[in-house]
C-alpha positions as CSV (number, residue, x, y, z in Angstrom):
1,X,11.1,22.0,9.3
2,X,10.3,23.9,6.3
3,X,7.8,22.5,4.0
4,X,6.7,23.6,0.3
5,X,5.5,22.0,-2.9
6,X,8.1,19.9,-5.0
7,X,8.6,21.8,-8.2
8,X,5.6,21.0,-10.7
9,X,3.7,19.7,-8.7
10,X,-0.1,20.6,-8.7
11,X,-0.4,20.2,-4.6
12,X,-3.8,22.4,-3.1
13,X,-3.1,23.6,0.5
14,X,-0.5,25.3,2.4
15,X,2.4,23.0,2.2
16,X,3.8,23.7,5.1
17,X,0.9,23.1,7.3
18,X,0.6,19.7,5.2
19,X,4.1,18.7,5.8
20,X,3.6,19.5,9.9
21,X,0.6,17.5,9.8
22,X,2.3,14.3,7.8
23,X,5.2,14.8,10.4
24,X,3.0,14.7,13.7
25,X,1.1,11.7,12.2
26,X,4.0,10.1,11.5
27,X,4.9,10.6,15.4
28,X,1.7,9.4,16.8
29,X,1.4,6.1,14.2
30,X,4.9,5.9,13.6
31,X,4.8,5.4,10.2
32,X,2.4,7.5,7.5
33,X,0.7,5.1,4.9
34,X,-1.7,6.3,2.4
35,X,-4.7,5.0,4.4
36,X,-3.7,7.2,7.8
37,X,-3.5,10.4,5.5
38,X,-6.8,9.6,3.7
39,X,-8.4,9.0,7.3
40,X,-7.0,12.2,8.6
41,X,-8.3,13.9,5.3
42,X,-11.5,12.8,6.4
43,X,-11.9,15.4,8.9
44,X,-12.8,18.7,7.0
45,X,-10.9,20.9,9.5
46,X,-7.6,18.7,8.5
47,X,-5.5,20.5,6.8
48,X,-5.0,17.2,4.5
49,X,-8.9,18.0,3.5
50,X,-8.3,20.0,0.3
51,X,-5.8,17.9,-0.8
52,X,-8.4,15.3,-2.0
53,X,-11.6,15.2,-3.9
54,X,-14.4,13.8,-2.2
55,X,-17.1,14.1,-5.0
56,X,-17.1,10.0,-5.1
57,X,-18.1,10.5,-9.1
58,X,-15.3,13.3,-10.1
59,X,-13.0,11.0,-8.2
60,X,-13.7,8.1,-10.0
61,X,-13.3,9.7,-13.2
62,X,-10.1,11.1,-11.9
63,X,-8.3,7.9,-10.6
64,X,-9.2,6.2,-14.3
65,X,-7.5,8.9,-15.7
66,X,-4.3,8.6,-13.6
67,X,-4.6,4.5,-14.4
68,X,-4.7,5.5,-17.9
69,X,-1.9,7.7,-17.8
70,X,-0.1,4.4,-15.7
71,X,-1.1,2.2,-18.2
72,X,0.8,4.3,-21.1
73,X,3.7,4.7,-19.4
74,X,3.8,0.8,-18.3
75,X,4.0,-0.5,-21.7
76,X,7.1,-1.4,-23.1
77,X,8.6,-2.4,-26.8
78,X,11.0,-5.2,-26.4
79,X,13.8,-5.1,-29.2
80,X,15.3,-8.5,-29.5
81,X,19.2,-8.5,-30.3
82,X,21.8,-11.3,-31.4
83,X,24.2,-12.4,-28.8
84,X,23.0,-9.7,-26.0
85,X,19.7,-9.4,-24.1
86,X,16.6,-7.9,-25.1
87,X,16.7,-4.1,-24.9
88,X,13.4,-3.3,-23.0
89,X,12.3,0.5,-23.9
90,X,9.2,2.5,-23.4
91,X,6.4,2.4,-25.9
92,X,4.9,6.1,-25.8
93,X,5.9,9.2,-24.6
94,X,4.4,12.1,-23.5
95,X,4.8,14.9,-26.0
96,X,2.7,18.4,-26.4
97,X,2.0,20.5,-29.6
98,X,0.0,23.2,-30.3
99,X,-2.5,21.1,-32.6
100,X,-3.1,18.6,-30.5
101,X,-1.8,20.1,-26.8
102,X,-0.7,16.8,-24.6
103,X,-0.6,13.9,-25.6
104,X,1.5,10.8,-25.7
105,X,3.1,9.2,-29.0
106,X,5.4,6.2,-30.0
107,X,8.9,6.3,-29.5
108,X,8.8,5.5,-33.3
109,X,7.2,8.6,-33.9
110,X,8.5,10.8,-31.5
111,X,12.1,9.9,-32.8
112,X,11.4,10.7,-36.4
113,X,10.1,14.1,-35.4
114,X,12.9,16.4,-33.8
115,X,10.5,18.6,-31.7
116,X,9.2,16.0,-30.4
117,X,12.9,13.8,-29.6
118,X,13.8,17.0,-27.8
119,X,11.0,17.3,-25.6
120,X,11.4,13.2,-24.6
121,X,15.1,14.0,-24.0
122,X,14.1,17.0,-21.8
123,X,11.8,14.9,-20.0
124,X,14.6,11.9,-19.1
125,X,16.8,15.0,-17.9
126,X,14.1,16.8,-15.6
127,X,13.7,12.9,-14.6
128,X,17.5,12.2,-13.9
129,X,17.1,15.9,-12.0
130,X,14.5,14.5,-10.0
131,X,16.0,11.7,-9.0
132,X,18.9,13.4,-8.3
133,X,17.4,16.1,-5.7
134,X,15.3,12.8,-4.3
135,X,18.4,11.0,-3.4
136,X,21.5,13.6,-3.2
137,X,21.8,12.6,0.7
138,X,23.4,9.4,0.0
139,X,26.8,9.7,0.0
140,X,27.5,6.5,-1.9
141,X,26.0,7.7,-5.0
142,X,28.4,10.6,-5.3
143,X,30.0,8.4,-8.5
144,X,26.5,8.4,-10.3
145,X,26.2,12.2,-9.8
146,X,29.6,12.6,-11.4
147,X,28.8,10.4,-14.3
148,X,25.4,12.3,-14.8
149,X,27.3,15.6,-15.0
150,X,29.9,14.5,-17.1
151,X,27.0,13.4,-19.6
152,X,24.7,16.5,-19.0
């Protein structure tokens, strides 16, 4: 099989000698979890190894950050309605300018500026692409496909 990176993502190694690895763990435990790959990684001569950083401090700072970057896109702003249900949207959205570089905003705010409304849209669509690619083997969601073309 032929392995490489998915499209912005910010993987270190050789992909394909990561994807051979995952595949013959996944023959020898069959299954992969998380804690088989971070056992194998262990081993410096894995090819898994480079994939993770094993300064305990950097590491620590660096899983805060991704629970921070969870946390902001967890939250939610419930809009209540008459006669329907709530409409359950997210709260802040990653948006990047040249002041300030990356940095997430409320939808409130990112809708009242039309820089930063484009750049949300864009994100839902490279999202919907995403998803798309992730799940275009399944025959039964041929109608959603359609739909999403029609719309895009």
């Amino acid at each position: 099989m032929k392995y490489q990176w998915k499209q912005g993502a910010h993987g270190k190694g050789d992909a394909q000698a990561i994807g051979t690895e995952i595949e013959r763990l996944d023959a020898e435990y069959d299954g992969v979890t998380p804690e088989v790959v971070l056992d194998e990684a262990k081993k410096k001569r894995s090819p898994l190894h480079d994939c993770f950083e094993w300064n305990d401090r950097e590491a620590a700072v660096a899983y805060r950050l991704v629970q921070a970057r969870y946390l902001l896109r967890s939250i939610e702003v419930v809009i209540e309605k008459a006669d329907t249900e709530p409409l359950r949207i997210r709260a802040f959205h990653s948006v990047v300018t040249e002041e300030q570089g990356k940095y997430y905003t409320t939808v409130a705010k990112a809708r009242e500026d039309e820089a930063m409304w484009s750049q949300v849209k864009a994100n839902a669509l490279s999202e919907i692409r995403n998803w798309q690619n992730k799940y275009r083997q399944i025959n039964e969601f041929e109608a959603i496909f359609d739909a999403i073309e029609s719309v895009v």
